[in-house]
Each structure stands twice: as C-alpha cells, then as structure tokens.
N, C-alpha and C positions, 0 to 999 in steps of 0.2 A: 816769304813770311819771315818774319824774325823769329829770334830768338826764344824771347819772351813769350810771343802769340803761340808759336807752336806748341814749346812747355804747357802753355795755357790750355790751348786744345786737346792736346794728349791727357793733361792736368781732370778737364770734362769729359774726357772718355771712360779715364779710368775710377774716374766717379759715377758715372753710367753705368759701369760694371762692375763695381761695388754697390750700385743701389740694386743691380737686377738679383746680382748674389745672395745680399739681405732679404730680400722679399722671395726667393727661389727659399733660401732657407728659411723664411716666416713661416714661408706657407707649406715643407718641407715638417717643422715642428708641430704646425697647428695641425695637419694633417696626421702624426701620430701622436700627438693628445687627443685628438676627437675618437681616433681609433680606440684610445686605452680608457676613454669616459666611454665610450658606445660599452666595451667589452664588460668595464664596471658595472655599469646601469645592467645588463641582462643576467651578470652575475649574481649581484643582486634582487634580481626579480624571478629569477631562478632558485636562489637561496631562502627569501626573505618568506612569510605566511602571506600571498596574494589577497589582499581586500576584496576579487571578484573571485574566489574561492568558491565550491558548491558549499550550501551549508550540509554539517552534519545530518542526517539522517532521523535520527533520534528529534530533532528538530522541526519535522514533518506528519510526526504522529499526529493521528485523527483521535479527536475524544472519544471517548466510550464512556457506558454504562451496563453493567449487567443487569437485567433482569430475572425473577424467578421463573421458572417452569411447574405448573400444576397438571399433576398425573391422573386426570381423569379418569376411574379403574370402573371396567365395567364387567357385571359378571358372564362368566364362561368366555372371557378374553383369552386368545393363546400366546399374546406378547403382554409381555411388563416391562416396565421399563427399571434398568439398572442405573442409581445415583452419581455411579466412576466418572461422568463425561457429560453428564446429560445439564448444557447449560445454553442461553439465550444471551447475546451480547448485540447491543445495538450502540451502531458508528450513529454521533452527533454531527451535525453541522456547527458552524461558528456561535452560533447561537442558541444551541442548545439542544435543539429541536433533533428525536430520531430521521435519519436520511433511511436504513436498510437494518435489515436487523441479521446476522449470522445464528445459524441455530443449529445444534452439534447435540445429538440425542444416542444414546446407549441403552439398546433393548436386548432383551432374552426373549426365546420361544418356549415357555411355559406349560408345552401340550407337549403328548408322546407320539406327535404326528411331523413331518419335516414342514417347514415354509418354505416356499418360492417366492414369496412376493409381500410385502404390506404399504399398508396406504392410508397413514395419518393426517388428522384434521388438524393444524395448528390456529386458534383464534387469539387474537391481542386482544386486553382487556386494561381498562382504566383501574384505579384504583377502589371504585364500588362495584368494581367485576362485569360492567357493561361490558358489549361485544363493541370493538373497532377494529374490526374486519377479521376475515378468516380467509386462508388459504388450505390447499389440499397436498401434501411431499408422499410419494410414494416412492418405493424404494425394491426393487429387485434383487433379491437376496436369499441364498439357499440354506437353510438353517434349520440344524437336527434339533432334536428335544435337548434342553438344557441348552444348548450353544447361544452366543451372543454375538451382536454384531453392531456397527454404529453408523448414524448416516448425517449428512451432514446438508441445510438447506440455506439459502439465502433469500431472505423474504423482502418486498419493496415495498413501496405508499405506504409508512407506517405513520398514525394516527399521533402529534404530538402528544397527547396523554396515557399515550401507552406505558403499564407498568408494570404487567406480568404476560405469562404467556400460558393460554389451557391446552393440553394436549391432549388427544382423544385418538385412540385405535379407530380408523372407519372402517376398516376390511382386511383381513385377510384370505392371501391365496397360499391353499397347500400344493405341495407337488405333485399331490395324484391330481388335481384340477378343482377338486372339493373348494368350498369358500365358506368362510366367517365373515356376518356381518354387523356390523352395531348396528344397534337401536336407530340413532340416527342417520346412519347410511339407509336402512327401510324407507326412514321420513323421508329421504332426498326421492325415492324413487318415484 
C-alpha cells in the first residue's frame, strides 16, 4: 500500500473510533439524564398534592335530618323518658328520601321497684300524625328507682313522609319477674 492509502485507512479507522466514542458517550449522557428526569418526576409526584388522592372525608358525609320524638305518657308507667339525649335522626339518600333512621332515647325508672328489662313501641308518623309503620326496641337493663339509662336503635324501610316519631312504653320487666304492661301491649295480646 502507499503511503497516502494507508494514512487514509488508519485516517477511517480512527474515525470509527471516534464515531463509536461519540455515540458510547451519547448514550453514556442520555442514560444519566433519563436517570436524573426519572428521579425528578417521582420527586415530584412524591412531593407535589396527587390528583388521584383519596378525597377528604368530610366530603362523604351522608345527609341528615332530625326529626321530633313524641313521649306518649301513659298512666302508672314506671319509665319516662329524660329530654338529655332523647333524639331521632334519619340518613337521607341523594334525593332526599329517608334510607334508616338512628334513634338514641334517655329514660328514667320512675317507680320504687328495680327494672331488668323495657320494650318500647317506636311508630313513624307523617305530618297529620298518620301511622307509617311501627317497630318494637327492647332493651335489657338493670335500673334502681330514680337511676337512668339510654338505648340506642336503628330502624329501616322508613316511609318518605316520615316527620316525627311516637314513642310509647309497651312493657316492662322488674327484677323480681313482675311485669307492667300498656294498654296497648293488652290490645296486641
């Protein structure tokens, strides 16, 4: 070979080896810039308030509405009920309509004899006092003369025009085995 050809060749070699260097170091570079944008982005997504975030809480609440409680007092009852606690709250659906109704009652035993046990009638009622339905909460509970205690019920199928709530003693059990009974607890008999 000459002179010239060989220069030449060596000349393309070591252009070969300058181009493999270049691209060895491209991809040398690009390889930690991807590394230092990868590390950014999680930095960031790590840092930043996440758009698929759970929502706040507070953000979940179910509607409500309280309704009244009416103390239907009947004579020679040995519970009454105490006003501290004694309240009716019905969860809405979307649209309005009561779904269940929560019902949290505070009674006194009013007689000089102990309880073991009572069993109240709760009816829902429209706003001209119609019945739309009734349920029965009894409750196991040992209670001296004067003592108080409170029970708490969950009631379901509640009538969209529900707007108050009657509550009535059906029965009581004393602790020597004796029993009180309403009026209306006879009827049922």
């Amino acid at each position: 070979m000459r002179p010239t050809a060989r220069a030449f060749c060596q000349f393309l070699k070591i252009e070969k080896f300058a181009w493999r260097m270049k691209t060895i170091k491209l991809s040398y570079l690009s390889a930690r810039l991807f590394r230092m944008l990868f590390l950014l982005s999680v930095f960031f997504l790590i840092t930043s308030n996440n758009v698929y975030s759970k929502p706040e809480p507070t953000q979940l609440t179910t509607p409500q509405k309280e309704i009244s409680i009416d103390f239907v007092k009947e004579a020679g009852c040995p519970i009454i009920t105490t006003d501290s606690t004694t309240r009716a709250i019905l969860d809405l659906d979307p649209f309005g309509a009561p779904k269940d109704a929560r019902i949290y009652i505070s009674f006194k035993n009013n007689s000089e004899r102990p309880v073991a046990a009572v069993k109240f009638r709760l009816r829902y009622v429209n706003a001209r006092g119609e019945d739309l339905g009734t349920f029965h909460a009894a409750q196991a509970v040992i209670l001296g003369p004067g003592a108080e205690a409170r029970g708490k019920w969950k009631g379901n199928r509640i009538h969209p025009d529900t707007s108050a709530l009657k509550l009535r003693v059906l029965q009581v059990r004393y602790s020597d085995g004796a029993q009180w009974n309403s009026v209306k607890a006879e009827a049922l008999k």
